[in-house]
C-alpha positions in Angstrom: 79.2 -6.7 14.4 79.9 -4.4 17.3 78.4 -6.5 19.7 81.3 -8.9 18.4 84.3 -6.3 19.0 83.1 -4.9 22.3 83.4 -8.9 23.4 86.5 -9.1 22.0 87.9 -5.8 23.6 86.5 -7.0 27.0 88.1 -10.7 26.7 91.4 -8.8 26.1 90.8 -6.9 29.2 90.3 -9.9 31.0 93.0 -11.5 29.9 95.6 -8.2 30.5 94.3 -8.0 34.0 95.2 -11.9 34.7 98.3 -11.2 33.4 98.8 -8.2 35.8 97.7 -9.7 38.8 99.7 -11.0 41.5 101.1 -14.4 41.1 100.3 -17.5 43.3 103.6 -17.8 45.2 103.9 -21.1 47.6 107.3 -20.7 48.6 108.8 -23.2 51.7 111.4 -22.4 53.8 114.0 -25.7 55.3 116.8 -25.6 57.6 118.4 -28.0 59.9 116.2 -29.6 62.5 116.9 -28.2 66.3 119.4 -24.8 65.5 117.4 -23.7 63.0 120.5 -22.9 60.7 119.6 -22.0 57.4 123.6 -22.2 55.8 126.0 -25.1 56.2 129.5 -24.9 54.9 132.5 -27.1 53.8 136.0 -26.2 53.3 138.5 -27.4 51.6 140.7 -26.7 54.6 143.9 -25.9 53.1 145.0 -25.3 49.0 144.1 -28.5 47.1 146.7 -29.4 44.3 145.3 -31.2 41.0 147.8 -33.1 38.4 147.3 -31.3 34.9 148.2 -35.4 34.0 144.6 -36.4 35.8 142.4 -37.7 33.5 139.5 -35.9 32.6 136.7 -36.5 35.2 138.8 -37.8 38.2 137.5 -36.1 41.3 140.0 -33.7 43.4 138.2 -33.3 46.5 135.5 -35.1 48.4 133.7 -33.9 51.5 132.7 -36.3 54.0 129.5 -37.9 53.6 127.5 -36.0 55.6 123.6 -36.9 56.6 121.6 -33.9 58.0 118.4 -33.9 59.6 116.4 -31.4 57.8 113.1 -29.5 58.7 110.8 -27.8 56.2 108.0 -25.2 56.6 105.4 -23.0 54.2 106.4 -19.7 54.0 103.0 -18.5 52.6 99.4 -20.0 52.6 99.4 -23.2 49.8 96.3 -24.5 48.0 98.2 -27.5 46.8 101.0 -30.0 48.5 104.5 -28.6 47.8 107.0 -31.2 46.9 110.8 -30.3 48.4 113.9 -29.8 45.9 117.5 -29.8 46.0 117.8 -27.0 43.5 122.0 -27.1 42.3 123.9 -24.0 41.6 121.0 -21.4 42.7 122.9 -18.8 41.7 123.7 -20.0 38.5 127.3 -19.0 38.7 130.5 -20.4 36.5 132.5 -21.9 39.2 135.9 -21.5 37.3 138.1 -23.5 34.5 139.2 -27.0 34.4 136.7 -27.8 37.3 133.1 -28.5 38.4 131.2 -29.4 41.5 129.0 -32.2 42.1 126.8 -33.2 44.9 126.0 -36.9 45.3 123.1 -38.0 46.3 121.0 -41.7 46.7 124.4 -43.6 45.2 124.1 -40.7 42.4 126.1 -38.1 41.0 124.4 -34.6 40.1 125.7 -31.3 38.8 122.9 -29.1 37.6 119.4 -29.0 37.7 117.2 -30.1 40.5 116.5 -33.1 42.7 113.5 -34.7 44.4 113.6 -35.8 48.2 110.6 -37.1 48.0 109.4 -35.2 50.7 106.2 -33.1 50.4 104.5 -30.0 52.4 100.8 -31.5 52.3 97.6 -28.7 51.4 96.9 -26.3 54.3 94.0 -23.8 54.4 95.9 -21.5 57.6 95.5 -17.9 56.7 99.0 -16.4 56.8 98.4 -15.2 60.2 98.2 -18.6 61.6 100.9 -20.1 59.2 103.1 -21.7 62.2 100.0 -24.0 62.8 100.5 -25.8 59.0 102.2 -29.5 59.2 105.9 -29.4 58.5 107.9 -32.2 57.1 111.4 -33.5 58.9 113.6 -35.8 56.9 117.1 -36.9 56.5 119.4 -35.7 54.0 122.9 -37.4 53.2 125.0 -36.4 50.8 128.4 -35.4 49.6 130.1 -32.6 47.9 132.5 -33.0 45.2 135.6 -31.5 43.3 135.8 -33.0 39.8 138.8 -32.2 37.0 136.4 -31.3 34.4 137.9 -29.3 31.1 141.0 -27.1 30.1 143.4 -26.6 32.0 143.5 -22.6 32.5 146.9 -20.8 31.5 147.0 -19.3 35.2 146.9 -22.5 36.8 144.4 -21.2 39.1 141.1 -22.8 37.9 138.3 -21.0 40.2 137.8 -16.8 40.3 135.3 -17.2 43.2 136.3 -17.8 46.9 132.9 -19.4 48.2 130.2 -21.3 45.7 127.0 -22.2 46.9 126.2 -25.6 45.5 122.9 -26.3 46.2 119.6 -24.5 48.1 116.5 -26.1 49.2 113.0 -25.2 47.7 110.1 -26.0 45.7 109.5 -27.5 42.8 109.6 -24.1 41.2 113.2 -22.8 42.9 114.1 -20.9 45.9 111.6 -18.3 45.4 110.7 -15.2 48.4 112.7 -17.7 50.9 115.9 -17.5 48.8 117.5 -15.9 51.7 116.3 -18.0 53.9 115.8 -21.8 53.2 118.7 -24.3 54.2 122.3 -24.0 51.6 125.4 -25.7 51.3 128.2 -23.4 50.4 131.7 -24.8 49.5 134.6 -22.1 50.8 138.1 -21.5 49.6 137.5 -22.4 46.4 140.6 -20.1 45.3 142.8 -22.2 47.2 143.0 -24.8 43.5 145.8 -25.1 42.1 147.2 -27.1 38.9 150.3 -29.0 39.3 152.9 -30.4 36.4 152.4 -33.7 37.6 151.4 -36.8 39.9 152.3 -38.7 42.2 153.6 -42.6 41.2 151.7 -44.8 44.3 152.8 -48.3 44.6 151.8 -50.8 46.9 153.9 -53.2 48.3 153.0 -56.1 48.8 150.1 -55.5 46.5 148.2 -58.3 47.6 148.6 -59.8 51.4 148.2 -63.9 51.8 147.4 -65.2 55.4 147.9 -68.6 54.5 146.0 -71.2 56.8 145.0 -69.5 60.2 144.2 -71.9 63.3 141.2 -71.3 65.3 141.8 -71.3 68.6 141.4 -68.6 71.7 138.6 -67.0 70.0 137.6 -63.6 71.5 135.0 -61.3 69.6 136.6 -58.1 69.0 140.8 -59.7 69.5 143.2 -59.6 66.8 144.2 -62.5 65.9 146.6 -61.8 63.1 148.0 -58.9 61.0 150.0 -58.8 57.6 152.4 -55.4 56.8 152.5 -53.8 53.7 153.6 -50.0 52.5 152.6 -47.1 50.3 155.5 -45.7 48.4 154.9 -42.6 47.0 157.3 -40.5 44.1 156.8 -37.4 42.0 158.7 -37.2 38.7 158.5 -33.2 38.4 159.4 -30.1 41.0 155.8 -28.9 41.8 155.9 -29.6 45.4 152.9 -31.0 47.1 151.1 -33.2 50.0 148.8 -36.3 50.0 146.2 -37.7 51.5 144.9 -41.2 50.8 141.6 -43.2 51.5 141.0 -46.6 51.7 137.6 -47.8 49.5 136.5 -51.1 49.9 135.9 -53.1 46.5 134.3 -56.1 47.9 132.7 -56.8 51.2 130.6 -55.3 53.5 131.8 -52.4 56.3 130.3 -53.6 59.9 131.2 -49.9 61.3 134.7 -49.8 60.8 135.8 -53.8 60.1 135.7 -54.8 56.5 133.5 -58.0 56.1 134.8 -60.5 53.6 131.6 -61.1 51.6 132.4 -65.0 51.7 133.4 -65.3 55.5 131.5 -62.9 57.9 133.3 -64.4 60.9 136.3 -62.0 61.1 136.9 -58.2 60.1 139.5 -56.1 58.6 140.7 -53.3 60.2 143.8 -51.0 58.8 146.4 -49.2 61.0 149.4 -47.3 60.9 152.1 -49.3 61.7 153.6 -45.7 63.3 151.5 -45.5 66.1 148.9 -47.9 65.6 146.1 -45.5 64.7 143.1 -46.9 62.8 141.8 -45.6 59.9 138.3 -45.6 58.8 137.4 -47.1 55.6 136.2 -44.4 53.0 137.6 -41.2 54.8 140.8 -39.7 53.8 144.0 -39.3 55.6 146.9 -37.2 55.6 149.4 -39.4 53.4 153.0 -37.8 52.8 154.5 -34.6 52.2 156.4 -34.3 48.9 157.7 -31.2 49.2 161.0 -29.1 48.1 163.9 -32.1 48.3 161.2 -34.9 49.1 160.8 -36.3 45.8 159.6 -39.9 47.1 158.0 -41.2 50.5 156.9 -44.8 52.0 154.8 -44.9 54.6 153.9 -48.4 56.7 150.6 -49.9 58.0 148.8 -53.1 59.2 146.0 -55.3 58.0 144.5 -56.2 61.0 142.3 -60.0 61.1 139.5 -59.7 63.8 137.2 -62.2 65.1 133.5 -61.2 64.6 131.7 -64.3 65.8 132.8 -67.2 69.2 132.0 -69.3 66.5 134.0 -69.2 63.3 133.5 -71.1 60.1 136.0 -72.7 58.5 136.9 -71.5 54.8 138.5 -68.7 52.9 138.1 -65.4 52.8 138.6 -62.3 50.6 138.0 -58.3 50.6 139.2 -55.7 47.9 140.5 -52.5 48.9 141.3 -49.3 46.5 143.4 -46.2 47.4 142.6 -43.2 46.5 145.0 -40.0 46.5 144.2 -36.6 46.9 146.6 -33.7 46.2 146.8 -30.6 48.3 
């Protein structure tokens, strides 16, 4: 019998001193490949305006797609291969009312929660005085931040109480954990510059759908325009909230050949779009300043081309067709 209890008394001394020991911590540090930067930042580079009218999920804001060469390193000595996160919202903080922030990644939309690169820190037996001698891992990261209407609409108007949100932070499987300082973030700034509006804009485009008719082919010269169709974005606001837009063009069908649309069912010419202004191109999926609608500019029109340009010296014969959406964003 008391052979019994002074087992038992020792087996809970075992187990309290496991408990009070030190814990394992294999903690990896990544920042961007060459400057070593461990924080990158977007703005939203002036107040961004969002219709109370927008339906519920539409997003507001959009970063560029960026694509980031990324480096990662053990912090500590590691027994086991460390697979690399993106860890969302590390701080865990409420970002405001009415609005939430995504990150989109692989074709994917994300908002909380974690997300495997695939990458992985394989086992090295360095002691930590010789830690710098352990493998790394280098990959690419691409990836966009994003602004979504999401919720009620706050009595102030004003839907975020902090100025800068950090939206994700690169770690472990575990979490940012002794490197939280340290290992590579994105932080989204000026988040107080939101605002609700009373309403939207009306766009309407005219023509909404442009006919080339039957194009001869002749003088064919890779990279010459061979024919353009006009069209114009009118714009209108049915309240007095006064505010700007910018616009992106998002191709529905076809393929981008950098920055030509391809029809998907005639590769031999492209589609380039251009303001009929000054003759600027504009870059398929990245947004542009629009209009102003301001105090006493309840309604603007603004006038571009739809460039054809030959892709091939040998053209085939045949229709073609390409989809294009437009996008607005209020600021």
């Amino acid at each position: 019998m008391s052979d019994s209890l002074f087992a038992a008394r020792r087996l809970r001394a075992v187990v309290l001193l496991a408990l009070l020991s030190p814990a394992s911590c294999f903690a990896l540090v990544c920042s961007v490949q060459g400057s070593g930067a461990p924080v990158l930042r977007g703005d939203l580079g002036s107040t961004v305006a969002i219709p109370e009218s927008l339906p519920h999920g539409e997003v507001v804001w959009r970063s560029e797609r960026q694509s980031v060469l990324i480096e990662c390193a053990r912090e500590d000595q590691q027994a086991v291969a460390q697979e690399v996160f993106v860890h969302l919202n590390p701080d865990n903080l409420n970002v405001g009312q009415g609005i939430r922030v995504g990150l989109s990644v692989g074709g994917a939309d994300h908002f909380s929660g974690r997300i495997a690169t695939g990458q992985v820190l394989p086992v090295c037996h360095e002691g930590d005085s010789n830690i710098e001698a352990c493998p790394r891992v280098r990959f690419n990261l691409a990836f966009s931040v994003f602004v979504q209407k999401f919720g009620a609409t706050p009595v102030s108007g004003v839907p975020a109480d902090i100025p800068d949100y950090r939206v994700f932070q690169l770690g472990a499987q575990s979490g940012p954990q002794s490197g939280a300082g340290n290992s590579l973030s994105y932080v989204l700034n000026n988040l107080t510059g939101l605002r609700f509006i009373a309403c939207d804009a009306q766009l309407q485009v005219y023509p909404a759908s442009l006919e080339f008719g039957a194009l001869p082919i002749k003088q064919v010269v890779v990279g010459k325009v061979f024919d353009q169709r006009s069209f114009s974005l009118s714009t209108n606001r049915s309240c007095d909230s006064p505010f700007s837009l910018d616009a992106r063009f998002r191709p529905v069908t076809g393929s981008l050949v950098q920055d030509l649309l391809v029809p998907g069912n005639n590769a031999s010419l492209g589609i380039r779009i251009v303001r009929a202004a000054d003759g600027q191109p504009l870059r398929y999926n990245e947004s542009f300043h629009l209009t102003d609608l301001l105090q006493g500019t309840p309604s603007s029109q603004v006038d571009f081309d739809a460039q054809l340009i030959w892709q091939t010296p040998r053209p085939v014969p045949g229709p073609f067709a390409a989809e294009v959406m437009i996008d607005l964003y209020y600021k």
